[in-house]
N, C-alpha and C positions, 0 to 999 in steps of 0.2 A: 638523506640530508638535502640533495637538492644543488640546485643551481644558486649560487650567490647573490643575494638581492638587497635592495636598497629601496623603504618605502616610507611613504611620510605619513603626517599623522592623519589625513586626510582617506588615505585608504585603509590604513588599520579601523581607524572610526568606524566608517561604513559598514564593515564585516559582522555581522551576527558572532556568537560566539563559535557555535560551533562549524562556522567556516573559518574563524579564525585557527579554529583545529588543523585544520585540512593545507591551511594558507603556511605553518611551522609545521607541520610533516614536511609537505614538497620543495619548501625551499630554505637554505642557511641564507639567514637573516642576516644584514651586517647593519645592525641597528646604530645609526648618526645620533651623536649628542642633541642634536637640531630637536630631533622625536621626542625626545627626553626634557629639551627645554620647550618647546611649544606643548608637551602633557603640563606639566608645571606651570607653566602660564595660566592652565585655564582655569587653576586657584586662585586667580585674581580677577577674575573675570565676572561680571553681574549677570545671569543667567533669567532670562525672563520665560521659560517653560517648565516651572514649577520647579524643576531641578533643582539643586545647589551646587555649588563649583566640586563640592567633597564629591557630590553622587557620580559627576559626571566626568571626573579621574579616574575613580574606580570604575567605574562602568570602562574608560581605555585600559585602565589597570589587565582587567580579566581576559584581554585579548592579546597579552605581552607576548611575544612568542617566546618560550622558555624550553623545549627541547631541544631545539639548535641554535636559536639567535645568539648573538656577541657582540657587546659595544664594541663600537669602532673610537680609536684614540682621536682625541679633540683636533681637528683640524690644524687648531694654530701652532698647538704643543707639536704636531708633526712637522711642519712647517718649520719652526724654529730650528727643531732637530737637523731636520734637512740643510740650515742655512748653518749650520755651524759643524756642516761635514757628516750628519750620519745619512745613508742610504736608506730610501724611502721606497720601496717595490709597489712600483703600480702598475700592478697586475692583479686576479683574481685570491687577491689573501686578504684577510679582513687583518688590517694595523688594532692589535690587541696593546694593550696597556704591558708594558712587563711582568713577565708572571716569576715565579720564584725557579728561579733555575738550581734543579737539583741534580743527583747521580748518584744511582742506583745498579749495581751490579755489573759495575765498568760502564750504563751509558749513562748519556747525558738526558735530560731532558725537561720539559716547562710544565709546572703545573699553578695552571690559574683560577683561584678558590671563585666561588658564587661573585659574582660582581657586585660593587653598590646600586648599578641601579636596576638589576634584578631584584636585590633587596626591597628595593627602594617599591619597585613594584608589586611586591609579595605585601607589601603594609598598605599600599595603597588601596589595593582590593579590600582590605575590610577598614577602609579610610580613616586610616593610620598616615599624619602628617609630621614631620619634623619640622618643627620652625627654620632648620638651619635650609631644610629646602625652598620653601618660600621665598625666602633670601635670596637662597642660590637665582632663584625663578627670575628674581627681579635683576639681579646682578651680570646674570650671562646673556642674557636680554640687552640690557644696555651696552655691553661690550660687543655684541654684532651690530649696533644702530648707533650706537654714539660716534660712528666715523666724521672729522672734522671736516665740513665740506670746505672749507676758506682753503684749508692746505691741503686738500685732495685737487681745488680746483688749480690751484698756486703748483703742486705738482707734475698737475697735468701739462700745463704752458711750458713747465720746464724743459717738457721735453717735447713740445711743439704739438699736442692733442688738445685740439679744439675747433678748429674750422673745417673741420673732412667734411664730405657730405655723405651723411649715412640715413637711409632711405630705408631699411630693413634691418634685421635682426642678424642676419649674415654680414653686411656690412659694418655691423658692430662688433663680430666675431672678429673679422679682418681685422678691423682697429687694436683688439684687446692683442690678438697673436703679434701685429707688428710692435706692439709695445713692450711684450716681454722679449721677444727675440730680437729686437732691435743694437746692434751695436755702439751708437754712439749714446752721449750723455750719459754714460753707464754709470756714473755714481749718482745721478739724477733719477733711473730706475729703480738702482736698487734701494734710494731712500723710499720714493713713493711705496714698494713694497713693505717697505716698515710702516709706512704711515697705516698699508691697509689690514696688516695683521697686528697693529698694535705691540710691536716688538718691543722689551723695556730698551732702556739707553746702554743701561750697561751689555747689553747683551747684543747691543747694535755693533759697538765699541769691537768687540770679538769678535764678531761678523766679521765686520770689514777688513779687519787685520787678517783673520783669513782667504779671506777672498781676495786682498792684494798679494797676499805670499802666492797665492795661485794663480796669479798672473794676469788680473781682473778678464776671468770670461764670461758670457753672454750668463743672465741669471737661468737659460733654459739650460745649459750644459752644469754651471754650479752647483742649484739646486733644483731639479727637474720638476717635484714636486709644488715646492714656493714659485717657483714659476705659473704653475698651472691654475692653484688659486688663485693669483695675482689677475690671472689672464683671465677665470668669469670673472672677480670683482671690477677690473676693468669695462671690462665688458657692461655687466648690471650697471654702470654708472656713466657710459658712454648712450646706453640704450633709454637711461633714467632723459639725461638731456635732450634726448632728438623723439623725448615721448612715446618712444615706444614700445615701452613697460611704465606704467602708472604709478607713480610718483603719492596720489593719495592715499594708495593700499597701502598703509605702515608694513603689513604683514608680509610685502614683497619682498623686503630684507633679508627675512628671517628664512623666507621659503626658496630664495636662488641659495642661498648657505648648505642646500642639498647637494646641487651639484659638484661642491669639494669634493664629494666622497663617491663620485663616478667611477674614477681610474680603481676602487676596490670592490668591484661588483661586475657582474655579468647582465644583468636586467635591474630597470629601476623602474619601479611601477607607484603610481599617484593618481588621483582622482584630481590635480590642480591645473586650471589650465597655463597657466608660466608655466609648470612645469612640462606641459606638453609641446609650447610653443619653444621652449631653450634647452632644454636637456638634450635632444637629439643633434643638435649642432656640436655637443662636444661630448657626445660619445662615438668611442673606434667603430672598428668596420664588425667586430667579433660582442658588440655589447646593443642592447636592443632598448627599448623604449615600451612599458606596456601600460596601457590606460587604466586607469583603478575597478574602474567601471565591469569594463570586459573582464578581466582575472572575478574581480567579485561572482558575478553572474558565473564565470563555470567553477567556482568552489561551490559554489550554492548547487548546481548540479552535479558536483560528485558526493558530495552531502549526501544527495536525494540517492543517488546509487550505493553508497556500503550502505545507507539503512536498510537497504532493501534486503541485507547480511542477516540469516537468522540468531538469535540473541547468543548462540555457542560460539557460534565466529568471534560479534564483536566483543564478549568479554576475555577475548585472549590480547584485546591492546592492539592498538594501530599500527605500533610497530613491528605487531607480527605480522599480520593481514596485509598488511598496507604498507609492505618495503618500497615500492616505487608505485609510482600513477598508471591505473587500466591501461594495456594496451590496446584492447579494443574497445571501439566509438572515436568520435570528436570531442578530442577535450583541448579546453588551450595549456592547460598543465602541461599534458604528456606531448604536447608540439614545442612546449619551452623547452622539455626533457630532451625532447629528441634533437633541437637545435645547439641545445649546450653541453650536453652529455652523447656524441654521437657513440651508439654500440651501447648503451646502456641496455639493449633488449636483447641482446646477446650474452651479456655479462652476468655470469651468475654472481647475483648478491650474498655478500658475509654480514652474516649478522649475530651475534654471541645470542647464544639461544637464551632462554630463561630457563633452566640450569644451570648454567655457567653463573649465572648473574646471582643464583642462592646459593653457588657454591664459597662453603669457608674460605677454600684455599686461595679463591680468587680473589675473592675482597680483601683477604690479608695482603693480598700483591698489592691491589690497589690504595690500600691503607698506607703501605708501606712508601709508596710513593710519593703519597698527601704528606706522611710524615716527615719526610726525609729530610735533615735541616739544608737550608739556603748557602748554594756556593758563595765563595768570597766574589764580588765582580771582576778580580783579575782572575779565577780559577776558569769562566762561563764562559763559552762560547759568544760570541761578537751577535748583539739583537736580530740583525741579517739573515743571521745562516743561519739552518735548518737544524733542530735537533732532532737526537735517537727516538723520541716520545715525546706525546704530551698529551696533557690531560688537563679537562678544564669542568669543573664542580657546579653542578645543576641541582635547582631542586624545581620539580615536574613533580602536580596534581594527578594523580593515578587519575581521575577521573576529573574533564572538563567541561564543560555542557551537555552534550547527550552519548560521551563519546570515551570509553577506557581508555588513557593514552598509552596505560601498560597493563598485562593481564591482572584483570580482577582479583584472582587469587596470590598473588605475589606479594608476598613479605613486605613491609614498608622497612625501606633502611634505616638504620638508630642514628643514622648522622645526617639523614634529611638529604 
């Protein structure tokens, strides 16, 4: 599976296909809405190298990571959550959308069908558009950019951000932290946090009322989360003012909106430079920074090494050959592995052999689990805590560019 990552569209682009191969082997994807609305985008876009906007989706379409990747839940829907009391873990778990909590043989457990914008990208490879997407393109789009600047800036003075002298991008950091964690004018913060997630009224209303029964504390202890977003979007707009992130590039919006989805990742790798210059300011001590560029170049050399596999190896599937990255040589893969997975070359890897995977009895288990109807939401376990199992519904191209992702001769399942 991999170390947990977070990458934008900028570096998927870049990868050939069959490094995109190598790029969903070695690492669990925690694929940001952001990816998903900047591909969409580019259906609106006028394309002056022969291309058309259709070619050149599908063309990102075929490099979806679909073995391991997983949407991550929309920033602001977490957000909201958080400010009206649910607990937000940020730590290394990708925030999934709620999946159908079932139980099965006394336990509990989540099972989350094909996603939509897996879907979404399964049609777009043979350039396959829904109008309602389009839409969507334009719609999510204007809801990260349409921030009102008059009451952002009116916000801002409320609470006394305006005249600091910030000289550097760290000194903008400083400002964004002393803004959420600050204790006074606290009903003044946590309006501006509304203004910048766009929170509806009515749902303000409920906020607040909770948040005074609790005794009105700092929005970092409240809602640890909404806090944090609050604190880059301050940030991007304290740094917007003293110029030192460009103000012309429309696109800068859309591409600081990555860093929400920091606190669920171990590595976030981009080919952008914003992103090379701000992402490392607010990631911990235990989360890395990797340039698009670099990772590109040594998937493109491990590429060139399993080819070098005579054609009996690779048609038994990536997965079998290829459970974890070479130990031996220089690869920046297996230096990720080793920094975030410490003892991983130690650990013998489990992996359900392919027998298991054609055996009757096992996919009847697994059926049985897809099938099992949905707890009532008082019977479920609390979204937080960990259940007995889970399982989550892929459908993976036995074969992707030059490359079996599972053995050649292997059954295709009736349920895709």
């Amino acid at each position: 599976m991999g170390p947990i990552t977070i990458f934008d569209k900028s570096f998927l682009q870049s990868l050939s296909v069959d490094e995109s191969v190598w790029f969903d082997k070695f690492f669990l994807s925690n694929i940001c809405p952001l990816f998903y609305i900047e591909t969409l985008a580019d259906l609106e876009k006028s394309l002056k190298n022969g291309r058309t906007s259709d070619e050149v989706v599908g063309i990102i379409a075929k490099k979806f990571p679909e073995m391991s990747g997983s949407p991550s839940a929309f920033h602001v829907d977490l957000c909201i959550a958080n400010l009206l009391g649910q607990n937000i873990p940020m730590t290394w778990r990708i925030p999934l959308r709620r999946g159908k909590r079932v139980k099965v043989d006394g336990k509990e457990g989540a099972v989350y069908g094909l996603s939509p914008e897996a879907e979404a990208f399964m049609r777009w490879q043979k350039r396959e558009f829904l109008d309602i997407e389009r839409s969507f393109a334009k719609s999510w789009r204007q809801v990260l950019s349409s921030l009102d600047l008059k009451k952002m800036v009116k916000g801002f003075e409320a609470i006394g951000v305006g005249n600091e002298t910030c000289k550097t991008l760290e000194d903008a950091k400083a400002i964004a932290e002393n803004v959420v964690s600050s204790q006074d004018m606290m009903f003044d913060r946590i309006r501006l946090c509304f203004l910048f997630l766009g929170v509806p009224r009515r749902i303000q209303h409920q906020v607040l009322k909770r948040w005074i029964t609790a005794g009105y504390p700092p929005l970092t202890n409240y809602a640890p989360y909404a806090a944090y977003v609050m604190m880059v979007e301050v940030f991007f707009q304290v740094a917007l003012r003293a110029n030192l992130i460009s103000s012309e590039r429309v696109s800068n919006k859309i591409d600081i909106g990555y860093l929400f989805y920091l606190p669920f990742s171990m590595i976030f790798v981009s080919s952008d430079r914003l992103h090379a210059r701000c992402a490392p300011l607010f990631l911990r001590d235990d989360q890395e920074f990797v340039w698009g560029e670099d990772l590109k170049a040594d998937l493109k050399k491990l590429n060139n090494y399993y080819s070098a596999l005579p054609n009996t190896i690779k048609e038994k599937g990536i997965m079998t050959f290829a459970s974890e990255p070479p130990c031996e040589g220089e690869y920046l893969v297996t230096s990720l592995w080793d920094r975030n997975f410490p003892g991983w070359r130690e650990r013998k890897k489990k992996h359900i052999p392919k027998e298991a995977i054609e055996n009757a009895e096992f996919i009847e288990e697994l059926d049985k689990i897809i099938e099992a109807p949905a707890l009532k939401q008082e019977e479920a376990t609390d979204e937080s805590q960990d259940v007995d199992m889970m399982l989550i519904q892929r459908s993976v191209h036995k074969k992707k560019g030059s490359w079996w992702q599972i053995p050649k001769d292997l059954k295709d399942s009736k349920k895709g």
